[in-house]
N, C-alpha and C positions, 0 to 999 in steps of 0.2 A: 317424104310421105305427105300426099296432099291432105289437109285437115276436112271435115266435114263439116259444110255448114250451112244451116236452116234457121231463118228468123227464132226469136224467142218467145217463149210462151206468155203470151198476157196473163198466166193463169200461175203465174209463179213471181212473187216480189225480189226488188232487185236485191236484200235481205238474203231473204232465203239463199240467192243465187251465190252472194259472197260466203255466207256459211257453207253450203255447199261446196263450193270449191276453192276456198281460203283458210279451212279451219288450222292447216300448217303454216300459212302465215300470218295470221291473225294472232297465235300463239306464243312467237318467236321474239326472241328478243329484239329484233332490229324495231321490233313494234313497239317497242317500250321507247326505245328511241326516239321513233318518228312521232310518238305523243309527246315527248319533253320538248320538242326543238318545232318554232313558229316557222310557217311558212311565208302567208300571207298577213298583214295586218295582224291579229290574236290567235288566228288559226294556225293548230296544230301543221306542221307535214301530217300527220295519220289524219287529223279531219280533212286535212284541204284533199286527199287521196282516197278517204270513202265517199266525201260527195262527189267527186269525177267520175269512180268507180258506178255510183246511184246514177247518175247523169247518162252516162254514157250506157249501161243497160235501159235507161228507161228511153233514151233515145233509140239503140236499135228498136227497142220493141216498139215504140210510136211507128217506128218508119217501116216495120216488118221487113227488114233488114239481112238477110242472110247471114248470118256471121259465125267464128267457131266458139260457142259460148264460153267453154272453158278456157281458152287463151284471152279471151275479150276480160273475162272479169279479175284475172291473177296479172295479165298485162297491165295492165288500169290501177288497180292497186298497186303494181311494184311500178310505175310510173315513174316515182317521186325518192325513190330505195337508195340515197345517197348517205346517208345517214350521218351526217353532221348537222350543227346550226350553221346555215349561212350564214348570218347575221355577226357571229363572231370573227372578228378581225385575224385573218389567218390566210400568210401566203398560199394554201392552196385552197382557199377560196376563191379565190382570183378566180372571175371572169365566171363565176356560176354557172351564170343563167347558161350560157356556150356551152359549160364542160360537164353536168351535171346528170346529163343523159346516159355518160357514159358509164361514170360513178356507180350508177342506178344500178344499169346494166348489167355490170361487173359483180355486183353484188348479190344481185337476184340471180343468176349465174351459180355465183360463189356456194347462197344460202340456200336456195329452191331448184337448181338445174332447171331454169326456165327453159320452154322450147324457141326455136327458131323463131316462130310466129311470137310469140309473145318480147323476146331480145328487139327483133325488128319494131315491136312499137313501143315500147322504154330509150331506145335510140334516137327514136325520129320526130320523137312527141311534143319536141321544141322548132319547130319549124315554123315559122319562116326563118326565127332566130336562128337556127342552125340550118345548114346550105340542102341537106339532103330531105325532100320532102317523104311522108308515110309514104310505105311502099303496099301494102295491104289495106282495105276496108276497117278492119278492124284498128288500125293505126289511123284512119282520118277519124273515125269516131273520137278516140281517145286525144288525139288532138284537138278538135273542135269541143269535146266535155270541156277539157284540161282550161283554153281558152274560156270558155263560159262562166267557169267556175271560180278560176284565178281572179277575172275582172271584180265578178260580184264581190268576192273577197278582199280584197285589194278597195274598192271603191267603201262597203262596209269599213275596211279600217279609217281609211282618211276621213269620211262621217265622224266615225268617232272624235277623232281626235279635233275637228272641227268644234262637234258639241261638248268636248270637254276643254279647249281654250276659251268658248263662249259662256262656260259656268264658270270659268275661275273670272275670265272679266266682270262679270256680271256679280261676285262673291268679291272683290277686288273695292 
């Protein structure tokens, strides 16, 4: 079945748009999850996954973008649906960042019978890290948020941790 799809409404917040069509996974236990366990730096997985999800709608709609809205914002959100801490030392942690897509996949699968289009961009969302790049619009957006957001993240932590070595020296 081909999906339909038409830029998004400037006239609707990207808010609205995940309530709209997340109120069953926003609900769900895996979300309790994804708040306890850090992605990036202090960031939750569920924060570091609603601002990619914010990112990535407000990107289509800057670029009036064609896209299937409703796989765009439930893809985007289950992104990240692996639902462990990585951080904890566990063989099958191994190699994450590579296998985590699949994890994802599998789960949003499992929890939401995501569709085709939405499976394809939680698969391919690590790319270049993983060999197969998006295969849909909607999967390069969610890669390029993903990208965007991860960095800011990621660079926000190590500030941290920067300015908090420089107060203990300076308290020292």
């Amino acid at each position: 079945m081909k999906s339909t799809r038409r830029p998004i409404s400037r006239q609707v917040t990207a808010t609205q748009l995940i309530e709209r069509h997340c109120a069953d996974i926003l609900s769900s236990p895996g979300m309790d999850v994804e708040r306890r366990c850090i992605q990036h730096g202090t960031t939750s997985i569920f924060a570091h996954s609603w601002a990619v999800t914010i990112r990535a709608i407000e990107f289509a709609q800057d670029h009036q973008i064609p896209v299937n809205e409703r796989s765009l914002v439930r893809g985007t959100l289950l992104h990240d649906y692996f639902l462990y801490d990585w951080h904890v030392p566990d063989p099958s942690h191994r190699l994450h960042g590579y296998r985590h897509p699949g994890f994802a996949c599998k789960n949003a699968v499992r929890d939401f019978g995501i569709s085709p289009l939405e499976q394809s961009m939680v698969r391919h969302h690590m790319w270049p890290l993983t060999p197969t790049p998006p295969t849909c619009r909607e999967g390069w957006i969610l890669c390029l948020a993903d990208k965007q957001v991860a960095t800011r993240e990621t660079a926000a932590g190590f500030a941290r941790k920067l300015r908090l070595r420089q107060e203990d020296r300076a308290n020292a």
